[in-house]
N, C-alpha and C positions, 0 to 999 in steps of 0.2 A: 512830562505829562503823557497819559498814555489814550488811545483813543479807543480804549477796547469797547465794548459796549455788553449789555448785562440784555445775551441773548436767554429762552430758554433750552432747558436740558432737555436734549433728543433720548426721546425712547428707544433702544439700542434690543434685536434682538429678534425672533419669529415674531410677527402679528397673530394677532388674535381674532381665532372665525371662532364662533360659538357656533357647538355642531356637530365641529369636525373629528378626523379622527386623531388626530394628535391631540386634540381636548380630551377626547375619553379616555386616551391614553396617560396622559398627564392624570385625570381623576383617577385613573386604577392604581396608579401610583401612589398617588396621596392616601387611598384608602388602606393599602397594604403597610406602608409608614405610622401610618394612624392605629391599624392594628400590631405592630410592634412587626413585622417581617422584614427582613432585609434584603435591599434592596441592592445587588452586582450589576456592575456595566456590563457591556460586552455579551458573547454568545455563550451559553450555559455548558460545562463538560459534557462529552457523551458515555456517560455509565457502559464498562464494558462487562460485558455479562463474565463472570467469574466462573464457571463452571465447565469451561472449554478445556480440553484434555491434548494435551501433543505429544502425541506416537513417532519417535522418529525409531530408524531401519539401525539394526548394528551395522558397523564398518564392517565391508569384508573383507578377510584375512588376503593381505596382499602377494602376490605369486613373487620369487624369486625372477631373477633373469633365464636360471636354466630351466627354471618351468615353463618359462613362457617362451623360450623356443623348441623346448618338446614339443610343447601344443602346435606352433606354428610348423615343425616338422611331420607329425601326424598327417595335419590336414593337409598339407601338400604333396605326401606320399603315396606314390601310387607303387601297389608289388606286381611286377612283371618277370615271369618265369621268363630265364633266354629262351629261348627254343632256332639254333638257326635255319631251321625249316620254314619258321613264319614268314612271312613275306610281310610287306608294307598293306598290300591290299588285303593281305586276311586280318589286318588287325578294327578291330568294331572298336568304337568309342563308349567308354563305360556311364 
């Protein structure tokens, strides 16, 4: 024998405020159902504008190894005539 006993069935679920805004929400729902639109959970895509243009730069043509230490001998070249007359102190900073 069982001693269960014949409770009633609990309403399971949000309460109901007449009012509120999840009411009207719920109603704008039913309305848009009613008139046949469909209805997606969740947060709607964001439409990306089509019309945006990307400019990228050409690659530049890469320098060999003996060019890039010409360059690096260039700029570190300074021409200095001998002269053994010049002395230390006659020499000016360029």
């Amino acid at each position: 024998m069982s001693n269960k006993t014949n409770t009633p069935a609990v309403k399971r679920g949000r309460p109901v405020v007449n009012g509120s805004k999840r009411q009207a929400v719920l109603a704008m729902r039913e309305a848009k159902r009613a008139q046949g639109i469909e209805i997606k959970r969740g947060r709607p895509k964001m439409v990306k504008d089509e019309t945006i243009e990307v400019v990228a730069k050409a690659p530049k043509a890469k320098l060999s190894k003996a060019d890039k230490q010409a360059r690096l001998v260039k700029k570190d070249m300074v021409v200095v005539d001998f002269n053994p007359e010049v002395t230390h102190e006659s020499l000016q900073v360029l």
